[in-house]
C-alpha positions as CSV (number, residue, x, y, z in Angstrom):
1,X,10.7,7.8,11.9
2,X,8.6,6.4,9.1
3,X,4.6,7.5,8.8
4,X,2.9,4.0,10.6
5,X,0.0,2.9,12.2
6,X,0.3,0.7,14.9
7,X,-2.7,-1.5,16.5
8,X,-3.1,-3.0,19.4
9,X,-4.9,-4.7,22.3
10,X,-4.9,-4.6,26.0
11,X,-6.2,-7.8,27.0
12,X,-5.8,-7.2,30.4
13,X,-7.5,-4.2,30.7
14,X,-10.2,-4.8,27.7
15,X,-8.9,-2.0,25.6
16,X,-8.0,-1.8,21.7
17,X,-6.1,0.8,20.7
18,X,-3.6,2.8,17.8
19,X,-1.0,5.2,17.8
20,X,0.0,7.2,14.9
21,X,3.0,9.5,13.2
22,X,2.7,10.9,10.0
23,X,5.5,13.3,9.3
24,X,6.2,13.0,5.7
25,X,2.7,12.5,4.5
26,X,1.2,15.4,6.1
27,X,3.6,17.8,4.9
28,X,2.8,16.4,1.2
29,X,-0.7,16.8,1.5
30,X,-0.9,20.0,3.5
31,X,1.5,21.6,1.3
32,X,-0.2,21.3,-1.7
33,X,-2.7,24.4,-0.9
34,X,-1.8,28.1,1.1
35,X,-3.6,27.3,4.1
36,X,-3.6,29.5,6.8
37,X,-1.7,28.0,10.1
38,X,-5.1,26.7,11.9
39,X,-6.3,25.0,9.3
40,X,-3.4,23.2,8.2
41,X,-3.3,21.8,11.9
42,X,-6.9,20.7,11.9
43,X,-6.2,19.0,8.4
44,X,-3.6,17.5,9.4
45,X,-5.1,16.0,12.8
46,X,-8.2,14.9,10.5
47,X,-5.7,12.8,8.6
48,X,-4.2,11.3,12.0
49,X,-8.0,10.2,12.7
50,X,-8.5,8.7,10.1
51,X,-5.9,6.7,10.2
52,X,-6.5,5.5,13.7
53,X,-10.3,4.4,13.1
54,X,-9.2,2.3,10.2
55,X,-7.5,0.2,12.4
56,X,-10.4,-1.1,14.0
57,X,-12.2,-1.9,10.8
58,X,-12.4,-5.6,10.0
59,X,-12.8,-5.3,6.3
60,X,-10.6,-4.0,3.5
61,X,-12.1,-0.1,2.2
62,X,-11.5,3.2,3.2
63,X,-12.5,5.6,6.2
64,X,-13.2,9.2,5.7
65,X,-13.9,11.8,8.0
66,X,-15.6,14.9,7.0
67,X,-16.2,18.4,8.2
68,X,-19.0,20.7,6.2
69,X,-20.9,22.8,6.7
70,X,-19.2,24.8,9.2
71,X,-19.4,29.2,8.9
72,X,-15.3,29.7,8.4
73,X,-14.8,26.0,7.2
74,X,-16.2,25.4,4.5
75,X,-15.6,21.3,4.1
76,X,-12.6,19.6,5.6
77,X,-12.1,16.1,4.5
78,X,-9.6,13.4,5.3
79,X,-9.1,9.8,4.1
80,X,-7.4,6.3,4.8
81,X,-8.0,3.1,3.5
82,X,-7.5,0.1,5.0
83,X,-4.0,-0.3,2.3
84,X,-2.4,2.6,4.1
85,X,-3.2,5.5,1.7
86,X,-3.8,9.0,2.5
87,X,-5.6,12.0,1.2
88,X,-6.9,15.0,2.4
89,X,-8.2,18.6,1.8
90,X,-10.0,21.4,2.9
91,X,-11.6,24.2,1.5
92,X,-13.2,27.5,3.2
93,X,-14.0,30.9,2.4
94,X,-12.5,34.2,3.3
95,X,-13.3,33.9,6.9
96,X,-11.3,30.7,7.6
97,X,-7.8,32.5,7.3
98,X,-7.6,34.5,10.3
99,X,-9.9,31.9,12.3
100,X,-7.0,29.4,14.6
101,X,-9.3,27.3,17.1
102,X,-11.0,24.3,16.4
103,X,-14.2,26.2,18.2
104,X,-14.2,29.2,15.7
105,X,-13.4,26.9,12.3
106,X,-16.3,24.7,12.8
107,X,-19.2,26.3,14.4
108,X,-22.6,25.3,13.2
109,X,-21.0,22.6,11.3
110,X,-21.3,18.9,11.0
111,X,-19.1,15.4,11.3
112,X,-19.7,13.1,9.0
113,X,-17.5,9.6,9.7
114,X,-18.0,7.4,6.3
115,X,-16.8,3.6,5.7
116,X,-16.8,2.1,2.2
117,X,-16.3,-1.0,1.9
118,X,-13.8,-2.2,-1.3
119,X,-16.0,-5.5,-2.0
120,X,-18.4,-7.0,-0.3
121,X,-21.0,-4.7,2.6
122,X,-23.0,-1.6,2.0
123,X,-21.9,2.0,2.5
124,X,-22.0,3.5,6.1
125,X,-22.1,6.7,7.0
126,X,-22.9,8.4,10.4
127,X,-23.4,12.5,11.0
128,X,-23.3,14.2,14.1
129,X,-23.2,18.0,15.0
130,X,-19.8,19.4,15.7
131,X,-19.2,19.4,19.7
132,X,-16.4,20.2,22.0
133,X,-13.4,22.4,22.1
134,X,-11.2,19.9,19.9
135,X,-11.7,17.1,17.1
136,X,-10.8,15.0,19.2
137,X,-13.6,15.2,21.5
138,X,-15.8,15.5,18.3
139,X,-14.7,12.3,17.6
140,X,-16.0,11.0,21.4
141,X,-19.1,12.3,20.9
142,X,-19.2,10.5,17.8
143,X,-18.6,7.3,19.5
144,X,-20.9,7.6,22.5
145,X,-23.8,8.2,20.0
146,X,-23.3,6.0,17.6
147,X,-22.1,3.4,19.2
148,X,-22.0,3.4,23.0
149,X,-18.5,2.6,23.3
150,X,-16.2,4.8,25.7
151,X,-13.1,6.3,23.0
152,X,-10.6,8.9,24.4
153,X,-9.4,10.3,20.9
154,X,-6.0,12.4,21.5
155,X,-5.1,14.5,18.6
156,X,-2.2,16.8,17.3
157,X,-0.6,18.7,14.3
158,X,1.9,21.6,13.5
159,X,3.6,22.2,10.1
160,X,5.9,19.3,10.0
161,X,3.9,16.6,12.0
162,X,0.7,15.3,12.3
163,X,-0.3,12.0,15.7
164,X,-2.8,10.4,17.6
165,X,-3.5,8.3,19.8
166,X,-7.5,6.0,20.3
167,X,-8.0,4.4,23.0
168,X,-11.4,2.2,23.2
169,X,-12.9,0.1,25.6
170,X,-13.8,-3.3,24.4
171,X,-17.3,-4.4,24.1
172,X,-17.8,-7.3,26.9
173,X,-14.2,-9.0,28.0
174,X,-13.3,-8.7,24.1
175,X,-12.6,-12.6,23.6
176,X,-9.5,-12.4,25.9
177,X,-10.9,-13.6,29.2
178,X,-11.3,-12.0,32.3
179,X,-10.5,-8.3,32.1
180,X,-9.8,-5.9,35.2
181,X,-12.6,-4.0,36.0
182,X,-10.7,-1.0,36.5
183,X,-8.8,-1.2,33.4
184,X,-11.1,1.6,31.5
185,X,-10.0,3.9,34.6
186,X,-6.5,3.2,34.3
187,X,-6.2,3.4,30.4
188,X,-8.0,6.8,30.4
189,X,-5.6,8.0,33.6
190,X,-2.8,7.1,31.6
191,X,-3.9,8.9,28.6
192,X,-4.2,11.9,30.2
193,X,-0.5,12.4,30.8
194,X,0.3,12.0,27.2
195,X,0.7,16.1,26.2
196,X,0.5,16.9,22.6
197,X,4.0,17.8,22.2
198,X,5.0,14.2,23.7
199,X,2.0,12.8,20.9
200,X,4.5,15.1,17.8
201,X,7.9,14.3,19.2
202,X,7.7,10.5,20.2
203,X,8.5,7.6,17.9
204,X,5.0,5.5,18.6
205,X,6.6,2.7,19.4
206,X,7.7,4.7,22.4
207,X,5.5,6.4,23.0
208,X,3.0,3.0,24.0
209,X,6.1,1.3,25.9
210,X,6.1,4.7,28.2
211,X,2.2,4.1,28.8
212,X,2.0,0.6,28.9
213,X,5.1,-1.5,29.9
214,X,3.9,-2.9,33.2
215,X,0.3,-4.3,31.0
216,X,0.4,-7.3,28.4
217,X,-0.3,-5.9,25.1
218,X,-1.0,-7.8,21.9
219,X,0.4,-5.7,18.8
220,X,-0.5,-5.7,15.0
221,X,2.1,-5.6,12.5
222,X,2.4,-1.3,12.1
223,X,0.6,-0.1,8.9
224,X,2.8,2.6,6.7
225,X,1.2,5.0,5.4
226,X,1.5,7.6,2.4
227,X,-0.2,10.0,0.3
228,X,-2.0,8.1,-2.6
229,X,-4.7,9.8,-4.7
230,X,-7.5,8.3,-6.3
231,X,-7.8,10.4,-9.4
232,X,-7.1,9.4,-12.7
233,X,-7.8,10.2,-16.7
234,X,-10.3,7.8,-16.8
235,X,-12.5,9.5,-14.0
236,X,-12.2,12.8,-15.4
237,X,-13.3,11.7,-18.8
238,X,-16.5,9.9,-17.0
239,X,-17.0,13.5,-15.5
240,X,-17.0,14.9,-18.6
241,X,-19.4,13.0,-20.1
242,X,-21.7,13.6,-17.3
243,X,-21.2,17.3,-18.0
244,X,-22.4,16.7,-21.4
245,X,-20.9,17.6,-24.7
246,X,-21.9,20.7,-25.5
247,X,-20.6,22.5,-22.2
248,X,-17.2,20.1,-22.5
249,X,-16.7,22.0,-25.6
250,X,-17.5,25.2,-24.4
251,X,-14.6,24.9,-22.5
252,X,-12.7,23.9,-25.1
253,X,-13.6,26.2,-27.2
254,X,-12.4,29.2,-24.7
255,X,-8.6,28.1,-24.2
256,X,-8.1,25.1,-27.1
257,X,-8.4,22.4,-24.4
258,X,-10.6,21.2,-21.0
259,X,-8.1,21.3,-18.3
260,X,-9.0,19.9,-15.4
261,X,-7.0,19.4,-11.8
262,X,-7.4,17.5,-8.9
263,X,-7.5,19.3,-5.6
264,X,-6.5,16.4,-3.8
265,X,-2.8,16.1,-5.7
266,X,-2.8,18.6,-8.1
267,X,-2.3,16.3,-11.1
268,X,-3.3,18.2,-14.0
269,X,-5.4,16.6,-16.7
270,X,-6.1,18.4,-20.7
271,X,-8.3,17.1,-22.9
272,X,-8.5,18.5,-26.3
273,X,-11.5,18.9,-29.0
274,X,-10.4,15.7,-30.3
275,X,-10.5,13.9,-26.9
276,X,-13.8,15.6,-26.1
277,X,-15.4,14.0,-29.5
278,X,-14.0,10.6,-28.5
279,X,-15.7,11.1,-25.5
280,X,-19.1,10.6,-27.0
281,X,-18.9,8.5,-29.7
282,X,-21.1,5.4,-29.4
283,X,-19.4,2.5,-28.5
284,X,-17.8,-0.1,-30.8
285,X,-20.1,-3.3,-31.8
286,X,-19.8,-6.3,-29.5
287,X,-17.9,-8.8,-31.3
288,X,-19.9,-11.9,-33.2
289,X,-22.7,-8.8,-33.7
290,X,-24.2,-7.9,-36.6
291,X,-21.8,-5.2,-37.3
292,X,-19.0,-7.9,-37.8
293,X,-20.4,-10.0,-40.1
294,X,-19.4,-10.7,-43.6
């Protein structure tokens, strides 16, 4: 089973929706750091989210969730853009390794739901305290106070899989005509037979047949999705030079290079004296200036 999002509408009962897999990716990115069991499953659900509330963006950018603040988690942050990439990470202190439930991780901590837009539209981001026994009831809470909209949010993860599945009542009849009263009711019911092991095992595909065969549903073409980092040489020289020169080659200066690596991938990136000096030299004379004149 490839890592996909799927999308989708219930016209009928004036719900949108997305299911999600990620099997592959989420062993890439979890893999990358020794975290303990707990919070390798809440990393890996935070990607899963993510994934499903890019699906109901209308404009191309990237989604990320965040979780900071928190006594035993320290930061836990997970991204997708609207092209399908992933990335994720977390980082806490001593006190996170033996920690297991969501509950324990992320007390006194904070969610923090951002949407950047690639072109076009201003930054968004929304915070809320960190409520409930699981992120997916974070993630409710989230939507009732920012936005008024009634979400179910079911989430899961283990060492090999990460799924979800959003449901959300639309706003009015939604454009598709008349809807069933009930159909909010009867959505939620049937989301609540859906067990997380059925959410890590079943193809989604499947898994939204099984819940909603008897019901017209109108499906998006299914998103893949795969680890894709944002990093490069480029934005590590411009950190650099915000660093300054003189503490760039300090660090030089102690091991014959600046070596720097991403957390996110792990792509390693060395920069010697020479690179460091190129760094900060002015830039070149426009062309037709004075500079180039005979």
């Amino acid at each position: 089973m490839d890592d996909r999002l799927h999308a989708f509408v219930l016209p009928e009962l004036g719900v949108r929706g997305a299911a999600v897999r990620i099997a592959a990716g989420h062993r890439e990115i979890v893999e990358r750091q020794p975290y303990a069991a707990g919070v390798a499953r809440l990393l890996g659900e935070a990607l899963a989210a993510s994934a499903l509330l890019i699906a109901g963006l209308k404009f191309n950018g990237r989604l990320s969730i965040q979780l900071q603040g928190a006594r035993a988690l320290g930061l836990l942050y997970a991204e997708c853009t609207s092209a399908g990439h992933l990335r994720g990470i977390a980082r806490g202190g001593e006190d996170s390794a033996p920690a297991d439930g969501f509950a324990e991780l992320t007390r006194d901590g904070l969610l923090v739901i951002t949407l950047e837009p690639e072109d076009k539209g201003e930054r968004y981001q929304g915070v809320v305290p960190l409520e409930g026994t699981h992120l997916g009831e974070a993630l409710e809470g989230y939507f009732a106070q920012s936005e008024q909209l009634p979400t179910r949010v079911l989430l899961a993860a283990d060492e090999h899989v990460a799924a979800g599945l959003l449901l959300q009542r639309l706003p009015g009849e939604g454009g598709f005509g008349p809807v069933d009263p009930d159909g909010w009711n009867r959505a939620e019911h049937l989301a609540a037979t859906v067990a997380p092991a059925e959410l890590l095992s079943c193809d989604p595909e499947l898994l939204l047949h099984r819940l909603f065969h008897d019901v017209p549903r109108i499906d998006a073409e299914p998103l893949p999705l795969y680890p894709r980092c944002r990093c490069s040489r480029e934005k590590v020289a411009d950190v650099l030079r915000r660093i300054g020169r003189e503490e760039s080659l300090a660090a030089v200066q102690q091991s014959g290079e600046a070596v720097v690596t991403c957390e996110f991938c792990g792509k390693t990136y060395r920069f010697d004296r020479i690179d460091i000096e190129a760094l900060f030299l002015p830039p070149p004379p426009a062309e037709g200036g004075p500079a180039s004149l005979q």
